[in-house]
C-alpha positions, 0 to 999 in steps of 0.5 A: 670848281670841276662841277663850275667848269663841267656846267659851263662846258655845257652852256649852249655858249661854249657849245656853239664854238663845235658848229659857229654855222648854227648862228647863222641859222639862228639869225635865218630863223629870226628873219623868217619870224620877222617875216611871218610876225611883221610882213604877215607872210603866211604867219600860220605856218611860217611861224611855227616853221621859223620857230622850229629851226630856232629850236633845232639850232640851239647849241646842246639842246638835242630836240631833234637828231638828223641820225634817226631818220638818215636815209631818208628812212626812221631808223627805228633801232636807234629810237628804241635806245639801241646804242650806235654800232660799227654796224648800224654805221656801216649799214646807213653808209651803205644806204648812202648816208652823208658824211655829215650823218656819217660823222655824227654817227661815228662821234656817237660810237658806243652811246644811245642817243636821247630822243628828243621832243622834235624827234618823235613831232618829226615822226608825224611828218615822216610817216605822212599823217600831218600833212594828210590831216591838215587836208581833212581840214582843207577839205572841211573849209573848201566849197567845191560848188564853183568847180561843179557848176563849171567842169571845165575849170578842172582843165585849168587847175590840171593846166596850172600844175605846169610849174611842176613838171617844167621845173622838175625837168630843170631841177633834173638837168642840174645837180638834183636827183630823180626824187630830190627833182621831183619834190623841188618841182612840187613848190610850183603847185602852191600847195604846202601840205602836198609840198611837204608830203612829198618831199618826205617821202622822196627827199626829206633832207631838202625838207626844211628849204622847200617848205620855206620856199613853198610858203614864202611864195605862196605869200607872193602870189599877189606879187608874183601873178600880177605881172604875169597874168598882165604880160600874157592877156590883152586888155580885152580878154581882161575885161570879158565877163563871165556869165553867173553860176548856176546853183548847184544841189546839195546831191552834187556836192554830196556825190562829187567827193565820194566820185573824186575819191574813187577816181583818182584812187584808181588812177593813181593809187599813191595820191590816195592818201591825200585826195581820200583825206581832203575828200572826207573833210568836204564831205564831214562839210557837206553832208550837214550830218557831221556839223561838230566833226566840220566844226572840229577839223576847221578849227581844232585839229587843223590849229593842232597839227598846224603847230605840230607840222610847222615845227617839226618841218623847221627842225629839218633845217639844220645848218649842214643841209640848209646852209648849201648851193642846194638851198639857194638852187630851191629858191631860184627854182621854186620861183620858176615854178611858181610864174609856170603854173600860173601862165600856164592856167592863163594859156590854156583858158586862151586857147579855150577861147579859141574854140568855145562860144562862151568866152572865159576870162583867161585870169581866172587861169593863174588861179589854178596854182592851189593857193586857197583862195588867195589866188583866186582873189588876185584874179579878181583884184587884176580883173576889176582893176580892168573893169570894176564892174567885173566879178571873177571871185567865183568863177576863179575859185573853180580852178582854186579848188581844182588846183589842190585836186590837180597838186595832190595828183601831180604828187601821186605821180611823182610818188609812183615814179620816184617812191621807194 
């Protein structure tokens, strides 16, 4: 009979009554799926995410321990099977530690904690590799060609990164910290691998909302861009056509990741790791020396680390940190973020207007926000909607493409300014 008892003491629903809340997160985590499964809402990322906070959230499962990377920090004491002390607490309080980490750590007194399987995926993220390899990847996929041909859509990538900095001025003036700020702010580059790298480095608490909010607008943008692009442009500045591309030689798209890499590592050492992996995929891409490693980051690695990155992200939200004020703030916040970015493209290429001869097309601004090539594409649905004999694909994939550059440089500051 104790044995009957002791196993039922241990079933997830006996369990559950110590956090009702983690219901709660189990119905979030069943939305999110439904999104991604049915809605389509960046099923290759959401998915995996919504799946991970579903596994994290499981009463007595244990695959993944907030207190092993309290303070934003891997507490590698705890991973090597080091039993909790009065002075491991007593050192993660110091370090500013949540009571919610606190009291978890206190019931823990005395014992080791079993490390769980989203425990060591988490370490991927933590340390940056996931979202550096999901950028060799991106790298691999992305033809830098429209961006070369015309130089000036770099400024309206660089213009397109508006949203972060507008919204980490709001994020800042409320209840958000320097760092937590800085890493909400990053949402409006519509970048979720920079989204991420960022924040778990600067704020890895706020891990779990901010990449839901990153990818679920990045599956609004043709919702969200529409009608600011139409509030911002007149009918006729919609409707200008753009003269054709030049070809640009395989030497260019040799040259120009190897130039970037050296670049903006010079200028800003801490997006170095991001910007170095992205260029090393386009260049695996374009030096048509390496066909099976291009064919092996496109599909292979980055199907891999896709799975990896999205589950171990959502094992991040737990119920103490996503079910919060702060949480709905993010959300609030990363729309804003979003219609900055965008406007802020669609401004520039106006004001470009104003001094250059050859008139560009001021929707090609909005696809600036780094959403490949979904924001491109919008641009070219709104402009043939004007003129169905307008083609502004192309021409919009330069500012596409100089949006990642433009993210991964806007993370590097952030980086420089907050990192520890």
């Amino acid at each position: 009979m104790d044995a009957i008892i002791n196993f039922l003491q241990q079933t997830g629903f006996y369990l559950v009554q110590e956090n009702p809340l983690n219901l709660v997160m189990l119905l979030v985590s069943f939305v999110l799926l439904y999104l991604a499964i049915v809605k389509k809402f960046e099923p290759l990322l959401l998915l995996p995410i919504a799946f991970g906070m579903l596994l994290t959230n499981l009463p007595g499962a244990g695959m993944y321990h907030e207190v092993l990377f309290a303070n934003g920090h891997v507490q590698w004491g705890l991973f090597g099977g080091a039993p909790v002390t009065q002075e491991i607490i007593d050192e993660i309080a110091a370090g500013g530690a949540t009571q919610s980490i606190l009291d978890q750590l206190n019931a823990l007194l005395g014992q080791t904690i079993s490390v769980g399987l989203l425990d060591v995926l988490y370490l991927g993220v933590k340390l940056g590799v996931y979202p550096c390899l999901i950028f060799v990847g991106v790298g691999a996929m992305t033809d830098f060609g429209p961006l070369i041909a015309n130089p000036k859509s770099l400024l309206l990538g660089a213009a397109a990164q508006l949203g972060i900095f507008i919204t980490y001025v709001g994020a800042r003036l409320t209840i958000f910290t320097g760092p937590e700020a800085a890493s909400i702010g990053i949402i409006g580059g519509a970048d979720g691998p920079t989204a991420i790298y960022t924040t778990s480095q600067l704020a890895p608490h706020l891990l779990g909302p901010i990449a839901v909010a990153a990818y679920s607008y990045m599956a609004l943008v043709p919702v969200i861009q529409p009608p600011i692009m139409k509030a911002l442009t007149t009918k006729a500045e919609r409707r200008i056509k753009m003269k054709q591309l030049r070809p640009v030689t395989k030497t260019e798209k040799i040259l120009f990741p190897i130039i970037v890499t050296v670049f903006v590592s010079f200028m800003v050492p801490s997006a170095a790791p991001l910007i170095g992996c992205l260029m090393l995929g386009n260049l695996i891409r374009e030096s048509g020396v390496a066909e099976r490693l291009s064919k092996t980051v496109q599909n292979e690695l980055m199907n891999i680390v896709t799975i990896f990155l999205g589950t171990s992200v959502g094992a991040t939200a737990t119920a103490a940190t996503f079910l919060s004020v702060q949480t709905l703030a993010i959300l609030a916040m990363g729309i804003v973020a979003f219609g900055f970015g965008t406007a802020g493209g669609v401004l520039l290429a106006k004001l470009m207007n104003v001094f250059s001869k050859e008139k560009v097309n001021p929707l090609i601004g909005s696809a600036g926000v780094s959403a490949v090539p979904m924001a491109a594409r919008v641009s070219q649905v709104v402009g043939q909607k004007e003129d169905p004999s307008n083609f502004l694909l192309m021409h919009a994939m330069g500012p596409n493409v100089a949006g990642v550059i433009g993210s991964a440089v806007a993370a590097g500051v952030l980086l420089a300014l907050f990192g520890a």
